[in-house]
N, C-alpha and C positions, 0 to 999 in steps of 0.2 A: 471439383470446384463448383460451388453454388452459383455466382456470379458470371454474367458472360465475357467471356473475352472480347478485348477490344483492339485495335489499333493501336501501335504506339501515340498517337495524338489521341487523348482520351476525349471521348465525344459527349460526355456532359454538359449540361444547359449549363450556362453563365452564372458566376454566382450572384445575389441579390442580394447580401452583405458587402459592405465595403475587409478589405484587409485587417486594417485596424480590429473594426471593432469583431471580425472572429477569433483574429489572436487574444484580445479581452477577456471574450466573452468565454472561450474555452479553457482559456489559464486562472481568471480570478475563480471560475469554481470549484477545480480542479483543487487549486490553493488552498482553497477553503476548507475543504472537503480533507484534502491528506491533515491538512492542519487540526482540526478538528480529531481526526483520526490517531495521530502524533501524539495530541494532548493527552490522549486516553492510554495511550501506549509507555510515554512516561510513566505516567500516574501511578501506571501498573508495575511500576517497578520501584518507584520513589514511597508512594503514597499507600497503594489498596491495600496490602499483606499488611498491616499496618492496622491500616482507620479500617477496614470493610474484611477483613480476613485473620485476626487474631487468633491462630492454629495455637501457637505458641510453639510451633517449630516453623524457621525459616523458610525451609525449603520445603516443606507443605504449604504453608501461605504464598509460596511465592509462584506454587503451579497451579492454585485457586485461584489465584491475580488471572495469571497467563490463563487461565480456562476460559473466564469470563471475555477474555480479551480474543481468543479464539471464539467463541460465543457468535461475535458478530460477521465472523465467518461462513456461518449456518445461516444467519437472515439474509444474505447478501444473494443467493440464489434464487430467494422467495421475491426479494427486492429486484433484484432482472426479471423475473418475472412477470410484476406488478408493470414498474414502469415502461418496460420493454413494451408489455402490450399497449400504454397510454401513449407510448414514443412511435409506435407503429401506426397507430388506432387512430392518435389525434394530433400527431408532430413533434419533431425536436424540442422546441421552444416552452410550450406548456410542462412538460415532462421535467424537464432541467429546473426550470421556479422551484417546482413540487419536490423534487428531488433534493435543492439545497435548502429547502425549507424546513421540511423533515430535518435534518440532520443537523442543524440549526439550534432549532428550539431542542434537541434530545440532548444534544454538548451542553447546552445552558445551565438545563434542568439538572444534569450531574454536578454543576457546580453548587446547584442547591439541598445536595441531597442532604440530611442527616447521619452518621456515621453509626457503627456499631455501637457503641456508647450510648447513645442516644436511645436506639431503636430495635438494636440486638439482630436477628440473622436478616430480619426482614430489610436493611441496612444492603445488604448484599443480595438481597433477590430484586430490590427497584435499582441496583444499580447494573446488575444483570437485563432487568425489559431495556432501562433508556441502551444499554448497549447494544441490543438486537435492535434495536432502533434507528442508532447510528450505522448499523450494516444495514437493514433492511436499504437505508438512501442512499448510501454509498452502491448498491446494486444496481443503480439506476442513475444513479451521476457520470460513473468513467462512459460509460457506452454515448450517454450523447453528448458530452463535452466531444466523443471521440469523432461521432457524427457531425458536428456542426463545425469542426476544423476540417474534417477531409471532403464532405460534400459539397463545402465553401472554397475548397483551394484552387490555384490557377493549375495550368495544364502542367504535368510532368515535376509540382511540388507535393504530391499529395504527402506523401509520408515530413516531407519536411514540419508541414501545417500539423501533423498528426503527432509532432513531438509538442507541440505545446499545451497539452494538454498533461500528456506524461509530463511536464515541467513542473506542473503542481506540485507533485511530491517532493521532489527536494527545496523546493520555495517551503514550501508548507511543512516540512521535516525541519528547513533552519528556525524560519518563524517561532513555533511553536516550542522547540526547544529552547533557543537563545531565551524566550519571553520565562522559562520555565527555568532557565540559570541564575538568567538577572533578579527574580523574584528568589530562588534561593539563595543566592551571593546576598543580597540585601537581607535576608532575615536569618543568616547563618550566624550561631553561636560559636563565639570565639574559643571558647574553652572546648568545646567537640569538634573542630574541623570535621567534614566529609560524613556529618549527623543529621539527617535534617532535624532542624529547628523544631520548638514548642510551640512558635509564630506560622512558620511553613505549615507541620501539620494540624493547626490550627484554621487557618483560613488564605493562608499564601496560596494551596494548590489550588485551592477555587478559581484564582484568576482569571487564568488562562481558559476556562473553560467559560466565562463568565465572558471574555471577552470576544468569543467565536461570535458574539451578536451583533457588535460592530461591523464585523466582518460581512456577515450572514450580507447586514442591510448594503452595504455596500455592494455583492456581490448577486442582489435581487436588483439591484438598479441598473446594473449591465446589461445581466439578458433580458430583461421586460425592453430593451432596443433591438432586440433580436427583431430578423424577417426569420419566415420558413425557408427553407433551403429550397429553390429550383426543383432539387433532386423530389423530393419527397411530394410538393405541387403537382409536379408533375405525374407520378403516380395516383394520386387522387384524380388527376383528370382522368387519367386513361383507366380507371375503376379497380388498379390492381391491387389497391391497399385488401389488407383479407381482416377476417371477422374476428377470428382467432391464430395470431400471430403464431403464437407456441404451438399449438396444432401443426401449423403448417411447417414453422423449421424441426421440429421432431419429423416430422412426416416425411418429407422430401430433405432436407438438410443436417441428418442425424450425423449425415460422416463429419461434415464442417465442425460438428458441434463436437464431436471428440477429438478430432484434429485441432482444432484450437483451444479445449480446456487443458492441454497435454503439451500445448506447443510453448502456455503460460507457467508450466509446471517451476522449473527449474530459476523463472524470474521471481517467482513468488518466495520459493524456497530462499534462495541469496536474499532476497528485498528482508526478509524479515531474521534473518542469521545476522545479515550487517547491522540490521536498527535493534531488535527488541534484544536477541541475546548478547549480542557484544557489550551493549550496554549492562546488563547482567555479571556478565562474565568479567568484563571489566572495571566495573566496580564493587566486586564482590571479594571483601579481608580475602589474606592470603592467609594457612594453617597457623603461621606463629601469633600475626597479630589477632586473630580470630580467637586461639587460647589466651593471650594477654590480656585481651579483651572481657574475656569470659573471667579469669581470673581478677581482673579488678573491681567487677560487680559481685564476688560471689556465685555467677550460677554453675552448675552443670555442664559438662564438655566433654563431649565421644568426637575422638581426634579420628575415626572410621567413620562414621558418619558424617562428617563434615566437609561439604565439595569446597574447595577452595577455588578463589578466583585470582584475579590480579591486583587487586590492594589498589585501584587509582581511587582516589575520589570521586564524587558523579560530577564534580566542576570542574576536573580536570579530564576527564574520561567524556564529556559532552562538547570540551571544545575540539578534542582529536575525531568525535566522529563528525563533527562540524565542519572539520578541514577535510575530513573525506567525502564528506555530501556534497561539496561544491566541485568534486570530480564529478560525481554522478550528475548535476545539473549540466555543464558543460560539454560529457558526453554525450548525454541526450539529445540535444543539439546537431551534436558532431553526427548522431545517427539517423540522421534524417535523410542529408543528402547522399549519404554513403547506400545507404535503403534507395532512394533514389534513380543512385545509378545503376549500381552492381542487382539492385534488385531485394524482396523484403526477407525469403529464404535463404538465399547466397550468402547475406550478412548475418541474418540467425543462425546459420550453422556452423559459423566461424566463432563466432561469441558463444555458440552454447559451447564447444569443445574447449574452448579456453575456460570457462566455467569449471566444465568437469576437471581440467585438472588444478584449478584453484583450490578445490576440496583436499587436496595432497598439501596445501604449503597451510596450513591451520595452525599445524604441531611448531614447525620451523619459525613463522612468524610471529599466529597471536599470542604465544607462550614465549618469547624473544623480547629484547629491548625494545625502550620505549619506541626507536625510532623503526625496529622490526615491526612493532605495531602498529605505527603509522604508514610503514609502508603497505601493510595490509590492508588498512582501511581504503587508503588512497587505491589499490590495484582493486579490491573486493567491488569500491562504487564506481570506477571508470567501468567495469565490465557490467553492473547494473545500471549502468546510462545506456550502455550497447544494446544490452537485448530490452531494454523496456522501452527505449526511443520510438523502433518502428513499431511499435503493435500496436499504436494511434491510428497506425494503417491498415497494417496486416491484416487484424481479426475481421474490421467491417471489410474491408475486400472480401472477405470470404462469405458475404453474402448478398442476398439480392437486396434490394429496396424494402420489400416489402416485409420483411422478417431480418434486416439490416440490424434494427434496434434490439430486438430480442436476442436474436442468435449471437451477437459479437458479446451483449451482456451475460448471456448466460456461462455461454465459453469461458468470458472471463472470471466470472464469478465461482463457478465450480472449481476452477480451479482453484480458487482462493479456499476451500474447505482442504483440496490433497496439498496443495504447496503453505496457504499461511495459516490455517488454524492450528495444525499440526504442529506445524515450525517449532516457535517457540516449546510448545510442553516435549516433543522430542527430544528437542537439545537439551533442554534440561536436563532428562531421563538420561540421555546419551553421554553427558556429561559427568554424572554422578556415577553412571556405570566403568567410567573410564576413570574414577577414582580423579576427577577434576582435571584430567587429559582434552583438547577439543577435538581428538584423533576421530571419535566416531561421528562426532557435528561434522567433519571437512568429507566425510564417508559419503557418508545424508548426502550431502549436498552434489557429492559428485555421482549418488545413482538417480537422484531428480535431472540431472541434465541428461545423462543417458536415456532416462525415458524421455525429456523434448528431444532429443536429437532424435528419435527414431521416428516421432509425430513431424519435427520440419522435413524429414527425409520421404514423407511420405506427403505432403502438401505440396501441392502444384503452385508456382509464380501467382504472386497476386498483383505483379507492377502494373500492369496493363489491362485490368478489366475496367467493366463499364460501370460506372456508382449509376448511372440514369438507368438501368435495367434493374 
């Protein structure tokens, strides 16, 4: 373990924020930031294969989508990086501005792009930069929203404080979704049910993306009230801040640093099986209406090449994972104090097990009635509120002050390349090899947990170290 051990009564300075405004300050960016994130995630599955990806076959457009959307995966390591050393260097508070600024104006600017249409491949390579754009800030957002919740909290809440920031994503999953239903529901053509629109792909999906700036300004007005945390003051006094952050946790905190990108593995994996390919999967024609389909336009149809899905509509298939995201907000919540008491390992390894054999009930479930589906979602996001609660806490426990920022970011972010970049084009792959089966998707998912189980099994308690060291 990087961090020292401390006494149960943790001995951290006092915080210099009031309550209030660090639960704010950590949840409206958080918010923002998945939301934004969200936006982009739809799109990818509504919109891009479409207006920015015209293969002229489905299911090459639609792992073109999902490429790019992994894409941002890759910057997000570079973006721990960056920030981490600015969050180290120069503090929480200036880092986070910068951070949801970026990422800001990059969601805007996709609402202004041009399409293929217009502008032909180059259409899909500026919408590939603002993507790596949108990760690059996201690399540098989670780590000190996570910071300025736990560095700020009273004694023996730390992991509680450290779930409000993981609460952004499901705020910012409903958010961005709903905003992205209502905008379809209003421009959906009667005669197509479950089509998007000529209005939709026209200028409806801009919206949302147009509207992250609202948000943005809003969510730049919170932390400009930010103070610096105690913790981090306090290191500036005592001269320990270092010159070069990443240096020094490569150097001295390499284990932390694969214990934690490994510990995130199996959260990343579920987080994006439940959001990007259910949604996929679940609104993607079944085999007959697919040929009927085909058959009422005239084109072409290989009944072997064709992965079927489950025939909902995306307005009926957005509101069931709507009703499951508000499991995973809730338990997030719920994992705070459980993390708390029992401690941040004890309750990760309870949840990752349960994880791994939730990859067994895919077949049973998500291919099952509606209400089998729903019970999937509901069981899929209660367990993704479990393991993603405490790592508000966990990851930055696992390091000292002075490489706090860096190391809990980059941990997390690397993982994000083995658990969500991958994710979605996996299943896909996985899916189609299984002749439209999600037997080897629930596979995936149950040897992602296996490999965190073996990284919590090897990480030392972090309830009780000192954040002022």
């Amino acid at each position: 373990m990087s961090a020292t051990s401390a006494p149960p009564a943790l001995r951290g300075a006092a915080p210099r924020n009031s309550r209030s405004r660090v639960i704010t300050a950590s949840l409206i960016g958080t918010t923002i930031e998945f939301y934004d994130f969200y936006v982009y995630a739809t799109a990818a599955v509504l919109v891009f294969p479409i207006l920015f990806f015209p293969t002229g076959n489905e299911t090459t457009a639609l792992i073109a989508s999902f490429a790019t959307f992994g894409a941002a995966m890759l910057a997000r390591p570079v973006g721990a990086v960056f920030f981490g050393h600015l969050g180290d260097r120069l503090g929480r508070k200036t880092t986070l501005v910068a951070s949801l600024l970026t990422m800001g104006i990059a969601t805007f600017l996709i609402g202004l792009l041009p399409t293929h249409e217009n502008i032909g491949v180059w259409a899909a390579v500026l919408l590939t930069v603002l993507r790596l754009a949108q990760g690059f800030a996201i690399g540098g957002e989670w780590s000190g929203a996570a910071l300025v919740a736990t560095e700020n909290a009273p004694e023996g809440k730390r992991a509680w404080y450290g779930t409000f920031p993981q609460l952004g994503a499901p705020l910012g999953f409903i958010i961005a979704n709903m905003l992205f239903f209502a905008i379809n529901n209003a421009l959906a053509d009667p005669g197509a049910p479950g089509v998007a629109s000529e209005a939709f792909l026209s200028w409806g999906w801009r919206v949302p993306f147009l509207f992250s700036a609202v948000m943005v300004i809003i969510g730049l007005w919170v932390r400009l009230k930010l103070v610096e945390s105690s913790v981090f003051e306090q290191a500036k006094e005592r001269g320990t801040v270092k010159r070069l952050p990443l240096a020094e946790a490569v150097k001295h905190h390499w284990r932390a640093l694969i214990l934690g990108t490994f510990a995130m593995l199996a959260t990343y994996v579920l987080f994006y099986l439940m959001t990007s390919y259910t949604l996929t999967f679940g609104t993607r024609p079944g085999l007959a209406a697919a040929e009927r389909a085909a058959a009422a336009t005239g084109a072409d149809f290989d009944p072997a090449s064709y992965v079927p899905g489950l025939g909902y509509s995306y307005n009926e298939f957005i509101l069931m994972l709507v009703f499951g995201v508000v499991f995973f907000g809730v338990f997030t919540l719920v994992s705070g104090p459980l993390a708390d008491r029992f401690g941040r390992r004890r309750t990760l390894i309870w949840v990752t097990a349960a994880i791994a054999l939730f990859g067994f009930t895919f077949v049973p479930l998500l291919g099952g009635t509606t209400a089998a589906v729903m019970f999937f979602l509901a069981l899929g996001f209660t367990l993704m509120g479990l393991t993603f609660g405490p790592m508000g806490a966990f990851l930055p426990e696992m390091f000292p002050t002075h490489v706090r920022y860096t190391g809990s970011a980059i941990a997390y972010n690397v993982s994000s390349i083995l658990g969500a970049a991958l994710a979605p084009i996996v299943a896909v792959w996985l899916w189609g090899l299984a002749d439209g089966s999600p037997v080897y998707v629930g596979l995936y998912l149950t040897g992602a947990a296996v490999l965190t189980l073996v990284s919590l099994i090897l990480t030392p308690e972090t309830r009780h170290v000192d954040l002022a060291e």
